[in-house]
Every structure is written in C-alpha cells, then in structure tokens.
N, C-alpha and C positions, 0 to 999 in steps of 0.2 A: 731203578726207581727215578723220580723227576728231581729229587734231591737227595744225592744220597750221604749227604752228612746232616741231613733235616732233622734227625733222631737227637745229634749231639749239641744244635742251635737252639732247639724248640724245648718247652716244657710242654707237659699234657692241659690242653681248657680246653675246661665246659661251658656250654651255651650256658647266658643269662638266663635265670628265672627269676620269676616272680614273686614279689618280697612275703613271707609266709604269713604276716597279720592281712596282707591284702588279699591272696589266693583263698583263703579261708572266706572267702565274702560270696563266691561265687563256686562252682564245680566245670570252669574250664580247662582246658590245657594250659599249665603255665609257664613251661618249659621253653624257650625260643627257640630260633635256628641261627646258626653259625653268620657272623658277618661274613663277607667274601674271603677278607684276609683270616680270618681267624679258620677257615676251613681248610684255605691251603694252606696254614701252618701246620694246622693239623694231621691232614693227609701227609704232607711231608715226613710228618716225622715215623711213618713208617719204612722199616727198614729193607733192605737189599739184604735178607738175612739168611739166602739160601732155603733151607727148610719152612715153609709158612706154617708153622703148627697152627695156627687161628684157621686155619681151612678144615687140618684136622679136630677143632675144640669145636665147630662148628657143628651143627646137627645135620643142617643143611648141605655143610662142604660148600659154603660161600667161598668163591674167589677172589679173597680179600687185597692181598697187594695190587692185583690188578685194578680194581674199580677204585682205589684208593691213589692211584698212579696215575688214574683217568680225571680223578677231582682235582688231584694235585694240578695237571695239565688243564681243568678246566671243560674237560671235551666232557660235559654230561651228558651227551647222549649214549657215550661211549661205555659210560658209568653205567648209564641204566642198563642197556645192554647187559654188559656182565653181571649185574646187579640180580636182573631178572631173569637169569638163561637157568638158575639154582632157586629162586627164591619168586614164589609167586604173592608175599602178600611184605613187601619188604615195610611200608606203614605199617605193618601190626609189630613184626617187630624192633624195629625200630625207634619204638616208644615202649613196649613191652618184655624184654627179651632179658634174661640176668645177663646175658653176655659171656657165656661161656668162650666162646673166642677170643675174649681182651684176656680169660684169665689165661691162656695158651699163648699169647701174644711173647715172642722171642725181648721186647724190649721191656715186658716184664719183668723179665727175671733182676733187674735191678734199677731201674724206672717206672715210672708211672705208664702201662702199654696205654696203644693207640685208641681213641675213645672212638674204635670201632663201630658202635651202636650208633652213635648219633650222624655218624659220617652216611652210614645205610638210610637214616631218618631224613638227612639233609639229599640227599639222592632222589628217592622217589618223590619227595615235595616239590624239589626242582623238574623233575621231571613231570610230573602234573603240570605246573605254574606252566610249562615250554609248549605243554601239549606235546609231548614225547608218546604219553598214554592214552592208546587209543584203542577204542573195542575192536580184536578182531574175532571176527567170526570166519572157520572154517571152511575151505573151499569147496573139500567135497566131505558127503556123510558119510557113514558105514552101513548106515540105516540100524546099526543095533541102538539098543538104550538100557541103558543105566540107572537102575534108584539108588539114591545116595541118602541114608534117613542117619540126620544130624546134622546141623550146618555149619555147626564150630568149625576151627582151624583147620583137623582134618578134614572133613566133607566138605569144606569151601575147597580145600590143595585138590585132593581128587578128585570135584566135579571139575575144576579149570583144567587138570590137568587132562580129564577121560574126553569131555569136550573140544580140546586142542586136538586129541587123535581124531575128532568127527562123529564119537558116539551122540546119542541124543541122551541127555541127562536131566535128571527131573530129583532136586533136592526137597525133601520130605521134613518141616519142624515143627515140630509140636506147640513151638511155643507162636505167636503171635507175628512175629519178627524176624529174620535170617540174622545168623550171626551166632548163634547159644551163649559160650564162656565171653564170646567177644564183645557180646548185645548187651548184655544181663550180669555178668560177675566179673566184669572188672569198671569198677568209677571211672565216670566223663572227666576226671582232672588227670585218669592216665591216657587214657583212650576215649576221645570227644568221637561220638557214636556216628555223625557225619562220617568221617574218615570211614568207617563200615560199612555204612548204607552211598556212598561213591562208590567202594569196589563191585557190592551186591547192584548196586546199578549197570557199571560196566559188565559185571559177569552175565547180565541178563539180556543185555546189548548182544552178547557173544553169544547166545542161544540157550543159554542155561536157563531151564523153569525151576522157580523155588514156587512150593505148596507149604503155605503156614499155617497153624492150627492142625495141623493134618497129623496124627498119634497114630503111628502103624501099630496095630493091635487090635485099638479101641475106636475110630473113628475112618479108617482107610482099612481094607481088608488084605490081614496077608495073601491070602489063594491071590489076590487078584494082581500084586506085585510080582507075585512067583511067575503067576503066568504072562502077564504082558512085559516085562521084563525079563533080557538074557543078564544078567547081571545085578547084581544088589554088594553095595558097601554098607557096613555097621559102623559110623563115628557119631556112637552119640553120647562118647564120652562118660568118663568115671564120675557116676552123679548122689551115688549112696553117702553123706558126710557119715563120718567118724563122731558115736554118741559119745556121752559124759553118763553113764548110766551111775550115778550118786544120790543120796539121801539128798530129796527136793527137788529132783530134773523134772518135778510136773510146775515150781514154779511160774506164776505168770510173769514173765519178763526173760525168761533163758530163751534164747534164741539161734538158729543155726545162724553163722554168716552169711552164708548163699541167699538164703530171706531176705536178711539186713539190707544186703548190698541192690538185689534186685528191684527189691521196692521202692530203691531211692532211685537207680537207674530209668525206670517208669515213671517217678516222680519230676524228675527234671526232661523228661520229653511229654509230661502233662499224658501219661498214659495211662488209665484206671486197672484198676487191680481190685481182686474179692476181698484180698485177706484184710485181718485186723492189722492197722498201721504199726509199723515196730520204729520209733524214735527215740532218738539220744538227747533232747535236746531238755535243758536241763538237770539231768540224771549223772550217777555216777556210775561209768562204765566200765565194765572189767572183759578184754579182750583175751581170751584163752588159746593160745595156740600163736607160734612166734615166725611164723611165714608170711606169704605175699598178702596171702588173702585175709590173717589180721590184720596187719599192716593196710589196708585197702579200710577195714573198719577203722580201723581210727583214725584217719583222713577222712572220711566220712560224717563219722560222734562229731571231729573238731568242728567242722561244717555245719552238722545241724545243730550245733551248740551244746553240748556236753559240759556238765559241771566239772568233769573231771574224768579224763581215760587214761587205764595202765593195761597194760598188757603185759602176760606173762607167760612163759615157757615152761613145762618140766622137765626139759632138756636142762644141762649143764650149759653156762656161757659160753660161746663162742669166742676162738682166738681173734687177734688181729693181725698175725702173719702166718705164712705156713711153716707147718712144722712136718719135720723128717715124714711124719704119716700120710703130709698132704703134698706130694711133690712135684714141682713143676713136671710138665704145662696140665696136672689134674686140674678139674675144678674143685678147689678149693671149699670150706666149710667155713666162712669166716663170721665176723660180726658184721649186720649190716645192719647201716643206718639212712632206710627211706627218706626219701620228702617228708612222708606224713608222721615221721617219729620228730623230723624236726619243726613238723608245728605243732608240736606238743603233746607228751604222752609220755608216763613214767614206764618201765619196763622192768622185769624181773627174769630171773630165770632160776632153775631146781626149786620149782613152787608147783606142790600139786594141791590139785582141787581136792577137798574131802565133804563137802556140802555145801546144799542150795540152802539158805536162811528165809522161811516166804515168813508173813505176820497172818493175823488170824484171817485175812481174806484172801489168801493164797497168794497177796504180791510177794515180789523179791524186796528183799532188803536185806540181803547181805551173802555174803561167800566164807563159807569156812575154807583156812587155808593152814598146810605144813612146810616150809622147807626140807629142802631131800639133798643129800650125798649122794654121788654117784662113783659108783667104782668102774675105773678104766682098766682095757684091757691094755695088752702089748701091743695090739694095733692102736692106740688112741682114740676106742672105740668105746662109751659108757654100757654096758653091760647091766648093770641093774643099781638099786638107788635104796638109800634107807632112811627114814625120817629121823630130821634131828629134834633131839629131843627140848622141849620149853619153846615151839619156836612156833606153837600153832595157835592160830588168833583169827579175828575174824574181819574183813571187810567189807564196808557200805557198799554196795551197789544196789542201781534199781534195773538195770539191763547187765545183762551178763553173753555175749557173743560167742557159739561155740566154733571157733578159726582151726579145728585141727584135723582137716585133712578129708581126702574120700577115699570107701574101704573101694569099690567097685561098680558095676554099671548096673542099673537096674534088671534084675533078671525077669521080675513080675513082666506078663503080656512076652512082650516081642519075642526075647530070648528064651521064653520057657516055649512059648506058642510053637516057635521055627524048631524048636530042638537044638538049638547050637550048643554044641560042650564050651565048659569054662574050665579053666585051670585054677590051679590048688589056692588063686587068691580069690578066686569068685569072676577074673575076666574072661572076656573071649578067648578061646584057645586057639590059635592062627600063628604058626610060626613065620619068626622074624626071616624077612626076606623074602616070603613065601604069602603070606596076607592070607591065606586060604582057612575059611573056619574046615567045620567035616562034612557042611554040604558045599559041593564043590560050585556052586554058581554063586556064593556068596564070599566075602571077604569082611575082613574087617581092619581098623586104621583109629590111632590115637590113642586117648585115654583107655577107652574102652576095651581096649586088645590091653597097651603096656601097665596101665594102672596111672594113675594120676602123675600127671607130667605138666611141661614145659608146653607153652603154645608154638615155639621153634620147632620143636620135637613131635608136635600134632601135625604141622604142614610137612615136615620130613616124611614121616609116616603117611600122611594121605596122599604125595607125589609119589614115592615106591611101592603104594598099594593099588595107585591105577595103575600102573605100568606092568604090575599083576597082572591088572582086568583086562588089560587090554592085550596081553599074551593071550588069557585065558579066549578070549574073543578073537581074537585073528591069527592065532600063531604064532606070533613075532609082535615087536612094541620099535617105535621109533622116537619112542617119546625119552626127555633126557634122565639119565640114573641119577648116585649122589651126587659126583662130580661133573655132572653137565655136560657127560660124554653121551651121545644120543646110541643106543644099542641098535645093531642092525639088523 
C-alpha cells in the first residue's frame, strides 16, 4: 500500500456536512467531499492486510485496496479505472450504499474501518470534474437487441453492461422518467436527481434508448417485445409495500412511504402529479417501520415542516456492537443513527400498531399503540413477541407513513400475461447465477427476482444477468464477472 503504517497514524474522518437547522431549509446534498489531504489520509489508512475481506463484504467485489492505493498515490485515473472495471454506477453508490464492505473492513475489527463509501463517492466526482468519463459507444453491433423493462439499479447495470457487448438495448419505464428507486424513492438530500439524469444522459450517448411512460402490458404490447426482440430482462423491482391491515387503515391520512416520498421527489423538480397531495407540514407524524425508507420520511416531514416525527419499529432495539451472533467480517445488525434521525425525530422500538383513530369525518387523529417483549432465540434471533400489559395508550398523529417494507413485484399484467413462474415469496423464479425465468429468452435481475434488497446488490444482479444474456445470445460473454475477471 502507499502508506503502510497509515492505519496506525490516521484516525477515520468524515466529510463535512452541513449544519442540520440549515439542511432542513432546502432538499440538496449536503454532505461534502474530502479536502485533498483529508482523502489521502484517508485512503492511507487502509491496510497491507493480506486477505481484503471488503472485496468479499462487497456485493459488487469492488477492488477496494487497489483504488484506494490509487487515491492515496493520487493517480485518479488509475482509481477510476478500477473503480469502474466492477462498478457501473459508482455515484449511486457512493452516496447510497450501507456499506457492507467498511463492515468487512480487516481494520475493523478494532478501529474505526476505512470510510470506503465516500472514498468511491470522492472518485467518480473527481473523475467527472477531470473528464475521465466519457460516453463510449461500441465499435461493432451484434445486431441482436434487448428490452430491459425497469430502469432502476438493475436494468440501468444490464442495459450498460448488454450494450458494452454491442447488443441494441431499448429500456422500457412506465414511469415518466429513467431511473425507478433512483428517480422517485429515495430524497434529493441523499441522491440530488442531477447526478441520475448525467449518467441516463451518458448512457444514451452510448446507444442505449430509454422509452417512458411505456407499461408493457398495458400501453406497449407483449407479442410485440416477444417478437422484435431476442432477449428481454425483468428489473422492475419489488414494488408491492407490506400493508398494516388494522382497525381504521381506511383512515384519511395513512399513507404508504413510496407515495410520501415520490410526490415530494416530483415536487421539488416542479413535476405534476394526479394524486391528492400527502404533507407533513404542520401535522404530527408517526413513521411505522425502522429502515432506510422511514428514515427518508423523516428527513422529509422535518423538511416540509412537521410538528413533530417519531418513528417506530416492532422490532426489538438494536445493539451497538457485535455480538457472538453477529461475527466479523458479517454484516452486522446494529443501531443506526441517519442524517435524518439527527435532525430530529423521536424513535421507538417493540411498539406495535393496534389501530387507526379517524374523527367523525374520517381524518386521522391518532394511533392506538402496545408495547411488545420479544423472546430470543439461541441464535440472537426475536422469534415471536407478547404485549406488555398497562402499556397501550394512544397517540396524536394526523399522517401516519407506512415504512415497512415490500412483500414482491407486481404480478397483475406483465408477469401473469408472460406466464413467468414466481417462487414461494411471490418473485420471479430465475436462479441465482443462472438469471433464466422458465421461458428461456427471458431473464430477470434485482428486486424483482431476490425480493427487496440493496441498490449495490441491484447493479450486482443486473451486471451477472446480462452476461446471462449475452451467453444466451452468442454462446460465450466477454463481458466482466464479479471479480472483474472478463470470462472467455
């Protein structure tokens, strides 16, 4: 490495952000990027450690020492390079991503590991600013083509990657916009939409046609994809949310997240929308469900002005170290504490919902709630939960956000139309490795096939799903595996 005792000089820092009464004023990015020196301290203090387990914590099999040795040195080109010979959308993760690799990070195990993610983030921005990235478009065709209907994480990775072999690819989204989870569910203060419609620019540069509005099913005609296309990928992602089916879920004011969040995402690119407007702003908010995507509503409520947001889990608390159950380099189950918890939001956890409270005109105004025990197994696993008793009372809210989760992908139309088998959770059935549903000229990548996942873990899956297609298509793939080894 370029310094190999930088692990035992350096502590771990984070980019400056921006002070949370002020970020609250606006829905930008507000997270900085690395001074010069504060980067190579950084990259330095990654280790000479032998075994890189942050390669293996990766979804991708990013090749972390090396580009991290490249920054340290300086040479960003060198960076990008490796950076991108695994990773086709290193800005998305790089602002988005938990970071499974830092928790695999060797200097982990009794330090603060390498703050991998932003080291990625601070790469490809340098490498834009250089002009390092540049549209390439293909030398020669195949003349086959590809529809790719979903534009998210995976069907952006599998159209760059089936177009890099020379297919002709033509992405299919229903919604208005390229981008799906990218565009639409997740807030401009994690992900500033810019940064999205750059690479969807570049990618089109590069040959790739995106069609919006375009619902294969209902507005684009299956027969007619079957036939003008040798190939079809499914990433259109795990979009069914997980109900709250309780006394009052016809309340006016319960809302799913994915609503919540999209309308505000539309909102601040001045884009119209049919539905009735769902805002937090002076209301008392109650965020059900203790993940990313609550977390994203309450960054949100704080923003549009919310009297007051808690957010709470029926889960048990999370630790703040690992324990015998969670052992290094796993990723871990820990306590996290967001941006958006720290601009404000009370938080709970073994708190279940027992009802919606509406008044005689059907608004919300309030949540019946119990506290719950949970019994652990011998793995450190909650198992099941029992209300404690005197402990159930009710709280004010006038929006209530349901954050917990999606069961699977919409079966209505496409997937009942084509006939594709699902598996025992309701997804696409296409085994891993293999991407292949049971008509054989189709495949499928992401949510949609594993069930709701990581956006890392969407561009994993739709890199190894073309390199499917493109076996299925030519016999062979030259295009790169997980570890950026190109197959022959």
């Amino acid at each position: 490495m370029g310094k190999v005792t930088g692990f035992l000089e350096y502590e771990r820092t984070a980019p400056a952000k921006e002070d949370a009464k002020t970020r609250l004023k606006h829905y930008n990015e507000f997270v900085h990027l690395y001074h010069a020196e504060e980067i190579n301290r950084e990259a330095a203090r990654c280790m000479d450690c032998g075994v890189p387990f942050c390669q293996s914590g990766c979804p991708l099999g990013n090749v972390i020492p090396e580009f991290n040795d490249a920054v340290y040195q300086a040479d960003w080109e060198e960076a990008t390079a490796i950076l991108l010979s695994t990773n086709n959308f290193p800005e998305f993760t790089g602002r988005i991503c938990p970071a499974p690799c830092e928790s695999a990070c060797v200097l982990g195990i009794n330090k603060s590991p390498v703050s991998i993610e932003e080291i990625e983030k601070h790469i490809i921005e340098m490498a834009f600013a250089k002009g390092y990235i540049k549209a390439e478009e293909p030398l020669i065709r195949t003349g086959k083509k590809v529809a790719i209907i979903g534009s998210g994480p995976a069907g952006l990775a599998a159209a760059a990657q089936l177009n890099k072999a020379g297919h002709e690819v033509t992405v299919f989204e229903r919604d208005d916009t390229p981008g799906g989870l990218l565009n639409y569910g997740i807030p401009d203060f994690k992900l500033q939409k810019d940064v999205v419609t750059r690479r969807i620019s570049l990618m089109e540069k590069e040959g790739i046609q995106f069609k919006c509005n375009a619902n294969v099913g209902v507005n684009v005609e299956l027969n007619t994809l079957l036939r003008d296309f040798q190939s079809i990928v499914l990433a259109g992602g795990s979009t069914i949310p997980r109900d709250l089916s309780i006394t009052g879920r016809d309340a006016d004011g319960v809302h799913y997240a994915m609503d919540f969040l999209k309308q505000q995402n539309k909102r601040v690119r001045n884009f119209s929308f049919e539905q009735d407007p769902i805002m937090a702003t002076g209301k008392d908010v109650i965020v059900i469900g203790g993940g990313d995507t609550g977390s994203d509503c309450v960054g949100t409520s704080n923003r549009q002005g919310a009297r007051s947001v808690m957010q709470f889990e029926i889960m048990p608390m999370p630790g703040q170290a690992r324990t015998p159950n969670m052992p290094w380099p796993t990723f871990p189950m820990l306590l996290k504490v967001t941006s958006s918890h720290e601009e404000g939001c009370n938080r709970a956890w073994g708190v279940n919902s027992k009802e919606f409270i509406k008044d005689e005109s059907g608004n919300l105004v309030g949540l019946k709630v119990v506290d719950v025990e949970w019994q652990i197994d011998a793995n450190g696993r909650p198992v099941n939960f029992t209300e404690i008793a005197g402990t159930e009372r009710e709280l004010p809210c006038q929006l209530v956000l349901l954050a917990m989760g999606f069961l699977h992908p919409q079966k209505e139309g496409l997937l009942e139309n084509l006939g594709i088998e699902l598996d025992n959770r309701g997804n696409v059935k296409a085994e891993e490795g293999k991407y292949q549903t049971n008509i054989a000229k189709i495949f499928a990548a992401g949510d949609m096939r594993r069930g709701q996942s990581l956006v890392v873990w969407a561009i994993s899956e739709g890199r190894e799903a073309a390199r499917k297609v493109d076996e299925y298509l030519m016999g062979y793939s030259k295009l790169a595996c997980k570890d950026g080894i190109p197959y022959a």
